[in-house]
N, C-alpha and C positions, 0 to 999 in steps of 0.2 A: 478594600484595595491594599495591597501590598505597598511598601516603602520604595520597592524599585519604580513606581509609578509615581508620577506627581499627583496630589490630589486635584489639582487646577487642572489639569490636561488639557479639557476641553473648554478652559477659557485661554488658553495660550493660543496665538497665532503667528504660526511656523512658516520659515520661507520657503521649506521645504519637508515631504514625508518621502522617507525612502521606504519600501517594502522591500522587504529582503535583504538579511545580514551576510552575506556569503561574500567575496573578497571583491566582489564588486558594486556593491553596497555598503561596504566597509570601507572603502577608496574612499566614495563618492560623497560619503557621511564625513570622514577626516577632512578633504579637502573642500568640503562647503563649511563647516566649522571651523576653519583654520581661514577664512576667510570672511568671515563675520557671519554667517548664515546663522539663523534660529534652525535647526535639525532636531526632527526625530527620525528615528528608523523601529520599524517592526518586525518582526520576522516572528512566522509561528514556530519554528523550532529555536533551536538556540544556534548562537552565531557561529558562522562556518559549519553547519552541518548536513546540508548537503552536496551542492559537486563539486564547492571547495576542496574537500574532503578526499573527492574519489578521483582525483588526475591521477597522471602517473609521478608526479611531485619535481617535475623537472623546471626551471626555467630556462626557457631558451629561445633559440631566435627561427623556430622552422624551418630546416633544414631542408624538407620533403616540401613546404611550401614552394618552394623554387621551384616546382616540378609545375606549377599551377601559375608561375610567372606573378606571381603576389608579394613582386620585390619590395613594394611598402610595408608589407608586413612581418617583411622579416626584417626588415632596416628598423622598423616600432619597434619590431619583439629585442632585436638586438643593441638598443639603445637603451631598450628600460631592464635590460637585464643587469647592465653598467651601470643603472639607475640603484636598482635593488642591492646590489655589491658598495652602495653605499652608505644605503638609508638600513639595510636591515644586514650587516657581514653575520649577524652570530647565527641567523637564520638560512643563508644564502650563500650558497659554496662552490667553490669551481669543482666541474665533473669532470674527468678524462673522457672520450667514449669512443670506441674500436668500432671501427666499421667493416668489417670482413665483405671480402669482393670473392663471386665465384662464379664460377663457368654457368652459363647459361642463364643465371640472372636477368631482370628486366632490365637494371640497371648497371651495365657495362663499368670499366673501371675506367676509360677514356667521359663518360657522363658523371662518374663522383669525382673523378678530380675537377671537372669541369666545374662542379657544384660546389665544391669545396675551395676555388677561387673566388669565384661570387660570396660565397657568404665570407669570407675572411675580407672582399672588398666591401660589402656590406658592414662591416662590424669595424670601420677604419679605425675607429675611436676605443677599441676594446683593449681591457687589461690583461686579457686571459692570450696565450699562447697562438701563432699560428698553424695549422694543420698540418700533418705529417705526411707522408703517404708512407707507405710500407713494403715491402717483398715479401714475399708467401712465406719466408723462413725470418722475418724480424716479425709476421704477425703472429707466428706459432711463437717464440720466445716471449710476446707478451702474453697470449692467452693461448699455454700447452696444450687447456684443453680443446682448443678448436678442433669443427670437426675437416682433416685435410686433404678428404676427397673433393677435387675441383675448385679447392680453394686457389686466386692467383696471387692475392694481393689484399692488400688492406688501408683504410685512409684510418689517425687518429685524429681527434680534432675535441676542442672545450666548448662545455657549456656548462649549466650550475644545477645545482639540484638542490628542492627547498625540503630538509628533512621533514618535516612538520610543515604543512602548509597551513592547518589550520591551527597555529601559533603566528602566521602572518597572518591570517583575518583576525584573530582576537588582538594582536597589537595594534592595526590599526582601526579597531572598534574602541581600544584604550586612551587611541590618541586621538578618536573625536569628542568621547567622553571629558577628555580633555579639557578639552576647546569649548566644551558647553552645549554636546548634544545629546540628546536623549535617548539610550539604546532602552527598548524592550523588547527581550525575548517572550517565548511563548504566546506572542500576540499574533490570533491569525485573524483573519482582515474578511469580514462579511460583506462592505460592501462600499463601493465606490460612489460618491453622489458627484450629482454636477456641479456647475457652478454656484456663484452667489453675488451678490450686487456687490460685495470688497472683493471679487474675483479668486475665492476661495472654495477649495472643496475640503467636504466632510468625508473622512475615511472611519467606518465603523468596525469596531475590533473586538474581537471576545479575547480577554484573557483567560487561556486555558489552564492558569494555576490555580484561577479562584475560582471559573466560569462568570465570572463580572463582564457586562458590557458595557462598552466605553467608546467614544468617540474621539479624534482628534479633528484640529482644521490645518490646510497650510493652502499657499498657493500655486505653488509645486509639488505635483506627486509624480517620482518615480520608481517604474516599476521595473525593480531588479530583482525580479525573484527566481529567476536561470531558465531551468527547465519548466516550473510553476508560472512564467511570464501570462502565458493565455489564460489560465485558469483563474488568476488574478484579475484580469481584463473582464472577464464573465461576469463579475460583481458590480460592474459598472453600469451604467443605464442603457444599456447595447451591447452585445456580443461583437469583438473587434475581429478584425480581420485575421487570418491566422496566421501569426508570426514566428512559431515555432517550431520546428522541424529536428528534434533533439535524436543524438543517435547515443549507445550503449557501449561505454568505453568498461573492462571487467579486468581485473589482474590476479594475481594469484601469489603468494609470499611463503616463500619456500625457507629452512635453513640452509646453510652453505653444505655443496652438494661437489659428488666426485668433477674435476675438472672446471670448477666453479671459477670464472674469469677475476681478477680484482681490480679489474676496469669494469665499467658499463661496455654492453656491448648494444648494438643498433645493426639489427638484423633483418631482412628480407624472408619473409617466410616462404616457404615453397609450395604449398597449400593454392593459398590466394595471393602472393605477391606483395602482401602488406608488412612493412617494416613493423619493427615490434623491439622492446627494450629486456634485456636480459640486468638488470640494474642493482648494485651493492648501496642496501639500506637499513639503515636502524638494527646494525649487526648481521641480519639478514638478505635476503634477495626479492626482491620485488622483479614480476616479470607480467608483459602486460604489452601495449592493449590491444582487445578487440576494439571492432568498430560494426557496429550493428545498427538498423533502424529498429527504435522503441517505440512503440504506443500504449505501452501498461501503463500501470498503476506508479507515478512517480511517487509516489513515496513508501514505496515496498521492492525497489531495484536489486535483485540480485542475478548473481552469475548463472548458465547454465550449464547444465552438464557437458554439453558439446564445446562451450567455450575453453570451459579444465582442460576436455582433453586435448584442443589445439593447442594450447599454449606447451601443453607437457611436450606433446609431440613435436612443437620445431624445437624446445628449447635443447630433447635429448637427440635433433637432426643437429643440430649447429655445435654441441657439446659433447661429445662423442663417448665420452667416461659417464655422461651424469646419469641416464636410467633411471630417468624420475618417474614412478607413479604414484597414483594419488593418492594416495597416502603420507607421500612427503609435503604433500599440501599444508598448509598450518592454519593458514584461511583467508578468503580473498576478499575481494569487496565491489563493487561495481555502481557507477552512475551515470547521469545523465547527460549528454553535451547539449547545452543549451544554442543550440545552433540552427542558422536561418531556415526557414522553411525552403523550401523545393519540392517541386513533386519528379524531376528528370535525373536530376545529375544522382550518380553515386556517389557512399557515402565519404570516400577517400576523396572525391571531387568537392564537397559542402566549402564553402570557402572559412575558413577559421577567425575569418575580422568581425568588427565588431559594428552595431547600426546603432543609433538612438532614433526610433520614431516615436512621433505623437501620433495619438489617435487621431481618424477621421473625425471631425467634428468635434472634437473635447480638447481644446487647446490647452496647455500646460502639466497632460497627461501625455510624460515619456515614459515607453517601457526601452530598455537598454537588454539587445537580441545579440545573441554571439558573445564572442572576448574571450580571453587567455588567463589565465594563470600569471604568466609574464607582463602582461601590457595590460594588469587594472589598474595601474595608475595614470598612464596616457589615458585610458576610458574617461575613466574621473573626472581630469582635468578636463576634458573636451565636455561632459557631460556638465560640469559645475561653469561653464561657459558661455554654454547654452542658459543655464538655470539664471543665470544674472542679466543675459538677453535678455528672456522672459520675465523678467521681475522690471527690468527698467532700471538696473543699480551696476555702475561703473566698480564691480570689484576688483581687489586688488590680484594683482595675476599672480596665478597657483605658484606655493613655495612647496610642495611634496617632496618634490624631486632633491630638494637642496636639505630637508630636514628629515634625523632620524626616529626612527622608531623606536617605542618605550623603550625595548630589549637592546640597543644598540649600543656599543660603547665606541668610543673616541680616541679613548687611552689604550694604544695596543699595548699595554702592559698589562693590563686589568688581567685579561686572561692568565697568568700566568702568577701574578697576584693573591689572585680570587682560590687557584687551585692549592696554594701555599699556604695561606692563614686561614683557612674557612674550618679546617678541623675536621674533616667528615673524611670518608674514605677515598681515595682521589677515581676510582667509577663513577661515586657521587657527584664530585666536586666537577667533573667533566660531563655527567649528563647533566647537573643544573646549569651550566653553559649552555650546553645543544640547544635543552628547550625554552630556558629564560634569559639567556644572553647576560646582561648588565645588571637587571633584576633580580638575579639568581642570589644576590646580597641583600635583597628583601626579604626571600624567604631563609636565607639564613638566621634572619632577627631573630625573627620565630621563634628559632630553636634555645635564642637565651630565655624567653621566657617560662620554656620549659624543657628541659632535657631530652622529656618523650619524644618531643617533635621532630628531633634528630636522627630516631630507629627509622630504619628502613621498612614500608608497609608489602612491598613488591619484592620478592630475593631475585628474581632475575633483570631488571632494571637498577634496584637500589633505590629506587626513589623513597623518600621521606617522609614521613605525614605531615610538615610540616605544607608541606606542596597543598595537599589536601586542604587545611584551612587557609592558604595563600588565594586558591582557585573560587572557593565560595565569597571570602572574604575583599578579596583586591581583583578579580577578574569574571566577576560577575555567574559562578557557575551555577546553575540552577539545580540541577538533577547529575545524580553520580554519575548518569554515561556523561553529562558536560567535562565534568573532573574529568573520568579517565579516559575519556576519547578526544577532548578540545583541549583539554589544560595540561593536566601535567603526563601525557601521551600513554600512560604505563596503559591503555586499553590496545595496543597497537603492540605489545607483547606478544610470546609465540603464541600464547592462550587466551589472548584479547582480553587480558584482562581477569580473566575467571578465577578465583582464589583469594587475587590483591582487592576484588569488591570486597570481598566479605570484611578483611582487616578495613578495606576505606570507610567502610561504613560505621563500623566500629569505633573508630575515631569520630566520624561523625555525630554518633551517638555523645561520646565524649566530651567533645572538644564544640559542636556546632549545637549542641540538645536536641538531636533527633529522638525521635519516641521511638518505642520497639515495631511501633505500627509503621511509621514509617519507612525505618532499618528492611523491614521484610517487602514494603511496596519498592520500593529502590533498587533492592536487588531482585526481585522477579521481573521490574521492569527493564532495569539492567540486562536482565540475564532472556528478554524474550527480544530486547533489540539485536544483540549482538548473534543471536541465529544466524540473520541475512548472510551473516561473514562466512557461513558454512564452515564453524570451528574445528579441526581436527581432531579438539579435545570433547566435543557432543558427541561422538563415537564413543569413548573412551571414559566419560562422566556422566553422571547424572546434571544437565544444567539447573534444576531446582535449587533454590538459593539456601536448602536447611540441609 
């Protein structure tokens, strides 16, 4: 049994087992620790990796929910987005986002201004700007390249965008760690038992870094494992009812291209009428999403080919210079919406809130169906509410909201600071802000202990090696796609990464004693995950890691 395990496990009795590390398991984990819970969580991959992962990385308050009359949910979404702008700023940024209005449209420019006073009265408490509206010739000035046949008009209006979102699940899987809970990745979950005369159940686990089997107890289990919620549920001593009704959100990350907006823009496609985001990220463009019904294999999600070429197709209708084909592709990525079942409504119809139910007959077995991006901290706390119902223990009521994340700083000076005396070159000095916020003066230690750690391993990022022993050492990374896909981002590069393995591993080798056996399982592993992404550069390379 590994170190990251307790040897006691299975004499520990927990108040609660979370399944599933993804950012709503990660909530729910912080905010039962931070309230005295005994916690574990498991999760068979590593944390935030799946549909954390695969949003379109926005937080916000549902704009197009209003269209569904789901004014609670966009009053949640927009309350905890003012939540997040305090608990996590280094993380959490104001968006601009252009909304182009054009003739024949579904939605009329007399229904977006409509909609755009609603959510500005929805959001009464907000920091961010009230919404513009526009004239055909002030939205050409902000984005020339629109495209300005039957354009009338335009609304702009804020909301925030999380660059890295899964740098918000690992902080706050840091700050339940924290608190005194027990995160184990790699651990997937064979089987669910029932109760017990202390009104505990046994959750049995295979660790898949040893293949050791192990068991834990608590007397709350819940099941947060997104789109996996049912498949989860199948391990138990019943097949539950089915809760899960997940559809196929796909985007695609372009370089900056002819006519390329320097706002987010929030577009109506003319296809199918579904809004979709043309969006300025991590240097690049992110554009996205589809919305599909999926029934495959979740844990092998990729984009298809028809999906590419819609998105290409409205982005060069609405952009008129860009003439993107696929080739300008660099690579996409796509997941699951772990979203309620239905067998009627369509998929733009699926409601986006979120449910806690318990099983028929299995009391203190919640799986947790639906939820945002923006509102897993409302989840959380209604969920860790419930879980002290259930226990019989008056806890103390959730402080989430009022406390910051590891990465957070206080001092808005820091910034400014940090990029001043850090010594690195200031690309550096400002992507270890992006991705570590406050932190980012941890892994600078690093580099006194040894000069090397301070060369950069990535030349188009700049990132450090230092980053690299930061991620195994202080942020739990298991496996090099952890490092460069969850921790220090450089996998989310134009080449996802392809290249800066080889140096990360190498370091590894160095710096962590990996064997040569190793070095080569890491990177073939590495390098047979990150396919799905459909790289630009597997055209173009050999992906074999020699």
């Amino acid at each position: 049994m590994t170190s990251r395990i307790p040897a006691n496990i299975s004499e520990i009795s927990f108040d609660v087992i979370i399944i599933g590390a993804g950012i709503n398991g990660a909530g729910i984990a912080r905010d039962a620790a931070m309230r005295g819970l005994q916690v574990l969580v498991l999760d068979k991959g590593d944390v935030g990796g799946g549909t954390s992962s695969w949003s379109s990385r926005l937080i916000h308050g549902g704009l197009r929910y209003l269209e569904h009359a789901e004014l609670g949910l966009v009053r949640e979404s927009l309350r905890e987005r003012e939540t997040l702008f305090r608990i996590a700023p280094h993380l959490v940024k104001p968006l601009p986002i252009l909304l182009p209005i054009y003739e024949h449209a579904v939605r009329s420019a007399l229904t977006i201004r409509a909609g755009m006073i609603a959510y500005d009265m929805l959001s009464f408490d907000k920091s961010l700007p009230r919404h513009r509206m526009l004239t055909r010739d002030e939205a050409i000035v902000k984005a020339p390249g629109l495209n300005r046949n039957g354009l009338r008009a335009a609304a702009i209006y804020y909301d925030a965008q999380v660059e890295f979102a899964e740098r918000l699940v690992v902080e706050n899987v840091l700050s339940a760690q924290a608190y005194g809970a027990i995160v184990i990745t790699y651990a997937r979950v064979q089987k669910l038992s029932g109760q017990f005369m202390d009104s505990s159940r046994v959750v049995e686990f295979i660790d898949t870094r040893t293949a050791a089997a192990l068991a834990a107890r608590g007397r709350i289990i819940v099941n947060a494992a997104g789109p996996w919620v049912d498949e989860v549920l199948t391990t138990g001593e019943r097949t539950s009812e089915h809760l899960i009704g997940g559809t196929k959100g796909s985007h695609i990350i372009v370089n900056s291209f002819a006519g390329a907006p320097s706002t987010a823009l929030y577009v109506e496609a003319e296809s199918d009428k579904r809004p979709f985001f043309i969006i300025p990220w991590d240097g690049k463009y992110l554009i996205g999403t589809t919305d599909i019904r999926f029934t495959g294999d979740l844990d092998h999600v990729e984009i298809e080919d028809e999906e590419i070429e819609y998105l290409l197709r409205e982005t060069n209708r609405v952009i008129s210079p860009a003439r993107l084909l696929r080739d300008a592709v660099l690579y996409t990525y796509a997941g699951v919406r772990p979203l309620p079942y239905t067998e009627n409504k369509n998929e733009q119809g699926i409601t986006r809130r979120h449910f806690i139910r318990e099983s028929r007959g299995q009391e203190g077995l919640l799986s947790i169906v639906g939820g945002k991006l923006t509102t897993y901290r409302s989840l959380a706390e209604q969920t860790v509410n419930l879980i002290g119902q259930k226990l019989g223990k008056n806890l103390p009521r959730c402080s989430t909201a009022g406390s910051a994340l590891p990465g957070a700083y206080t001092d808005h000076s820091f910034p400014e600071e940090f990029k001043s005396d850090s010594g690195l070159s200031l690309q550096t000095r400002e992507r270890l802000l992006r991705v570590y916020g406050a932190r980012a003066q941890e892994v600078v230690k690093l580099t006194a202990q040894d000069e090397w750690l301070a060369k950069n391993f990535d030349e188009e990022t700049e990132a450090i090696a230092a980053e690299l022993i930061f991620s195994f050492r202080q942020e739990m990374a298991e496996t090099l796609a952890d490092c460069l896909l969850r921790r220090t981002m450089v996998g989310l590069n134009s080449s996802v990464g392809i290249g800066a393995d080889k140096t990360a591993a190498a370091i590894a080798q160095k710096y962590l004693g990996w064997s040569e056996t190793r070095v080569q399982e890491e990177l073939a592993a590495y390098r047979l995950y990150v396919k799905r992404f459909h790289p630009r550069i597997l055209s173009r390379r050999d992906l074999s890691p020699t």
